[in-house]
Structure formats: structure tokens, C-alpha cells
VEXKE-187756 format. One record per residue: x, y, z of N, C-alpha, C in turn; chain; residue number from 1; residue in one letter. Coordinates in pm, whole numbers, always signed. Atoms other than C-alpha are relative to their C-alpha. Layout:
N
- npx	npy	npz	capx	capy	capz	cpx	cpy	cpz	chain	resi	resn
- X	Y	Z	X	Y	Z	X	Y	Z	A	NUM	A
...
# end
This chain:
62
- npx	npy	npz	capx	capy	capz	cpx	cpy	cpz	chain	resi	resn
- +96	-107	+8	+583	+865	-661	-76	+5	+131	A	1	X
- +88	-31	-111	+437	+1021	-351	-125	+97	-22	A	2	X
- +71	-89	+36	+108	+1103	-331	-42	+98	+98	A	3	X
- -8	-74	-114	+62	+1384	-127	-186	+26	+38	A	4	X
- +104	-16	-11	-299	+1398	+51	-91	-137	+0	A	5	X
- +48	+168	-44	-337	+1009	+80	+1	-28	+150	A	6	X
- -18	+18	-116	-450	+965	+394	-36	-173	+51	A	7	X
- +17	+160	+9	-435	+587	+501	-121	-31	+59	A	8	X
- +126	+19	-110	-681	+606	+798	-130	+22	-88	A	9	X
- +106	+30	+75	-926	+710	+531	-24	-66	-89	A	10	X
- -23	+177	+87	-829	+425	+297	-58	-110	+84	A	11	X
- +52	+92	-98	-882	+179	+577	-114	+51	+13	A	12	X
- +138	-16	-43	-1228	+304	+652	-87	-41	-114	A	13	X
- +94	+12	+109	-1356	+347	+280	+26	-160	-47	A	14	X
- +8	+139	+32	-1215	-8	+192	-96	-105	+69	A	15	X
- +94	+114	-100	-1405	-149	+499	-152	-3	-61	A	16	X
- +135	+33	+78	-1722	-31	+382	-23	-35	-134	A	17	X
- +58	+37	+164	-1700	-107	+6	+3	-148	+17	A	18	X
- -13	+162	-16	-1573	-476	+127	-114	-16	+121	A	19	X
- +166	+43	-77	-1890	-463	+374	+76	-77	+102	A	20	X
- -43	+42	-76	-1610	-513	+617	-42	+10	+143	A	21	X
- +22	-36	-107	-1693	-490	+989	+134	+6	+50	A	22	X
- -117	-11	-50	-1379	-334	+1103	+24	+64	+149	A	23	X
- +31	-31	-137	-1417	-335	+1508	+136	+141	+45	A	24	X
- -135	-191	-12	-1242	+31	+1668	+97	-66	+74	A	25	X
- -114	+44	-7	-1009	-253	+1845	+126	-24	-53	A	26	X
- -34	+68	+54	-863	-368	+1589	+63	+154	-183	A	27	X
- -4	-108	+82	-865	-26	+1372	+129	+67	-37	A	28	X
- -115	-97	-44	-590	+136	+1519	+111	-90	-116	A	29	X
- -114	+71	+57	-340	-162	+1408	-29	-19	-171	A	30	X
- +55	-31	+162	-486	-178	+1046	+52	+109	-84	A	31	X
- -43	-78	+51	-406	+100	+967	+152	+59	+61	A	32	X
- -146	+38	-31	-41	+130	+1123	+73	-106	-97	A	33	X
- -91	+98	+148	+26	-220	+876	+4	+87	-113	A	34	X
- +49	-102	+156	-168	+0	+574	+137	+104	-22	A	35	X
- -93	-93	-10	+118	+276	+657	+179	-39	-30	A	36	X
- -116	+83	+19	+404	+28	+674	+37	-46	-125	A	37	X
- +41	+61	+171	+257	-141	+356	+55	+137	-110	A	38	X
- -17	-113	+57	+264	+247	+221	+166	-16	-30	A	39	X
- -118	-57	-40	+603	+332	+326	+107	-113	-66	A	40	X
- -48	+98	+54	+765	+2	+163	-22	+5	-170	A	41	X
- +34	-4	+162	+583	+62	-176	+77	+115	-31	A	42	X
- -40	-153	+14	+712	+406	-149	+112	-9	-87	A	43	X
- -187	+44	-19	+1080	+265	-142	-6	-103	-160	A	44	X
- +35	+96	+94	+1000	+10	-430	+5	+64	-112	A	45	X
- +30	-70	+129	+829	+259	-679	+103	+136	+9	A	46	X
- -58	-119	+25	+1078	+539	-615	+172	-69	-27	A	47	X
- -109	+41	+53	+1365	+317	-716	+34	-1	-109	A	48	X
- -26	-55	+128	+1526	+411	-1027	+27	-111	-87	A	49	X
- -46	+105	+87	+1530	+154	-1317	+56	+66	-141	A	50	X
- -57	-72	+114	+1725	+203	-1649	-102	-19	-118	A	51	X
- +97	+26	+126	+1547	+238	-1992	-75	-114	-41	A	52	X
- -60	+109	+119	+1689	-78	-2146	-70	-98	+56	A	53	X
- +83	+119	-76	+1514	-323	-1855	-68	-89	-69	A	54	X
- +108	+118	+15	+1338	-609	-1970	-49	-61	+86	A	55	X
- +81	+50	-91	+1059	-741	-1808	+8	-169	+2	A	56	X
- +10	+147	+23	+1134	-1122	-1722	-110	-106	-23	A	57	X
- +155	+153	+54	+884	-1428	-1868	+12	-50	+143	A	58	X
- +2	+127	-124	+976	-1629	-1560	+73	+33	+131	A	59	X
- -39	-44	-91	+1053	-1508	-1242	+48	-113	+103	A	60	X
- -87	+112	-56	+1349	-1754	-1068	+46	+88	+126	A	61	X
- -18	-108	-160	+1438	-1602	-742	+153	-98	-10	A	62	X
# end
């Protein structure tokens, strides 16, 4: 599911201030570039198709 009108750069900002982050304008740029990456990976994750029948495993064995 994409949400359309999620803008990351304003994610990264409002998170900083609710976490009473000091997020220097060095350091800004790349923050939000990961945040986008982070995005773009979940994207791929939640838009993968699972079947009905799935069961959710008790114990996760890699």
C-alpha cells in the first residue's frame, strides 16, 4: 500500500520535534535519504502478495 502524499522530509522533521530531537541541517539531508530507503523497502515488503491460507509462525527459525 502506497500512500500517496507522505512526504518523508516532513516525517523526519515532525519526529525530531516530538522526540525533542536536535536534528543538526548537517546531518538532515542524510536522514532523510535512509527514511526514503527505509520507505521504499517497506513498500516492496507490504506490497507482496500472501495467500489466504498463511499461518502466522509461533517461532521464527531463520
Amino acid at each position: 500500500m502506497r500512500r500517496e502524499g507522505f512526504h518523508v522530509d516532513e516525517y523526519v522533521d515532525q519526529m525530531a520535534l516530538l522526540l525533542d530531537l536536535e536534528l543538526r541541517d548537517e546531518y538532515r539531508d542524510g536522514v532523510v535519504a535512509n527514511f526514503e530507503r527505509i520507505r521504499a523497502i517497506a513498500n516492496l515488503v507490504n506490497e507482496f502478495p500472501l495467500a489466504e491460507d498463511i499461518e502466522v509462525a509461533p517461532v521464527f527459525e531463520p
